[in-house]
C-alpha positions as CSV (number, residue, x, y, z in Angstrom):
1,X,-9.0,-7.0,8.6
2,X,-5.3,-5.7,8.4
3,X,-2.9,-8.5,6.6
4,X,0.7,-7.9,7.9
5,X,2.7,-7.5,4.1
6,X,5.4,-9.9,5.3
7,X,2.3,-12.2,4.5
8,X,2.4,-11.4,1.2
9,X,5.0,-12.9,-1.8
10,X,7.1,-10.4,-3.2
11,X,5.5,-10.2,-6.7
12,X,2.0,-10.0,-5.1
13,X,3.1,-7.0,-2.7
14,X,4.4,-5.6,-5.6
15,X,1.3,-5.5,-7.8
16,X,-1.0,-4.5,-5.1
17,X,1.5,-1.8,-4.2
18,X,1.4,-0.8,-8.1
19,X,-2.2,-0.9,-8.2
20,X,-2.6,1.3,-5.1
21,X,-0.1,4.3,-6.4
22,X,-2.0,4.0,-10.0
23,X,-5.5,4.5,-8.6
24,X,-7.7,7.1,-10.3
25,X,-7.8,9.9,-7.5
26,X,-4.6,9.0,-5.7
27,X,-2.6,12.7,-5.6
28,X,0.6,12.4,-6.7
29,X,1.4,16.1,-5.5
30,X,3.5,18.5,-7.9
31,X,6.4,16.8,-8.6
32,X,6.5,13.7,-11.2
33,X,7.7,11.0,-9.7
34,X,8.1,7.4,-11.5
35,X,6.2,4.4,-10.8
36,X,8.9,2.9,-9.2
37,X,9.5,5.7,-6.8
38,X,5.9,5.8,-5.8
39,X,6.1,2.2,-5.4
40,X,9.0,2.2,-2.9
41,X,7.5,5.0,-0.8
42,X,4.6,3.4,0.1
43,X,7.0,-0.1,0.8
44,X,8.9,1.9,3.1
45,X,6.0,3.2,5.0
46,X,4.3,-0.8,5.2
47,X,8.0,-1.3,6.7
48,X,8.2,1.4,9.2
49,X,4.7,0.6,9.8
50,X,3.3,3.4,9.2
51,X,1.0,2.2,6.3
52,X,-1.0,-1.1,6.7
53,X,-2.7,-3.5,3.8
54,X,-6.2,-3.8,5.0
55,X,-9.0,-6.6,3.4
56,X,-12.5,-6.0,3.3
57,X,-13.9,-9.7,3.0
58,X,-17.4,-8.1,2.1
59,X,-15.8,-6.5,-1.0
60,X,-12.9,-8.7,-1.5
61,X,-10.7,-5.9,-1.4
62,X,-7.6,-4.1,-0.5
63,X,-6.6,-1.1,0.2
64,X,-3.0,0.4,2.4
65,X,-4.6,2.4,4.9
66,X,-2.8,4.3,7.5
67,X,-1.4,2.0,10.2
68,X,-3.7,2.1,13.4
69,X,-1.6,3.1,16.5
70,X,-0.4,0.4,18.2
71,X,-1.3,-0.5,22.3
């Protein structure tokens, strides 16, 4: 079930955003970029809606998923 971040508060966002770019596994490429950067990439792709926060309520999960083309 996609939840639309302007859903979300600000410090909440934040933190899942966090969490997300902190994940064991998530690739980083080659250059070493700070939490905050990482953080404000994946912000700008939720607001260009590119990126979309997705719940699974069998898990009780999140994850930001690419965003599903629109019709």
């Amino acid at each position: 079930m996609e939840i639309p971040f302007e859903m979300l508060q600000a410090d909440t966002l934040r933190r899942l955003v966090e969490e997300f770019v902190t994940r064991d596994g998530t690739d980083n490429g080659d250059l070493d970029h700070s939490l905050d950067d990482r953080v404000e990439a994946v912000m700008r792709q939720l607001r260009r809606g590119e990126a979309a926060i997705d719940f699974d309520p069998t898990t009780e999960s999140c994850n930001i998923v690419p965003a599903r083309p629109r019709q």
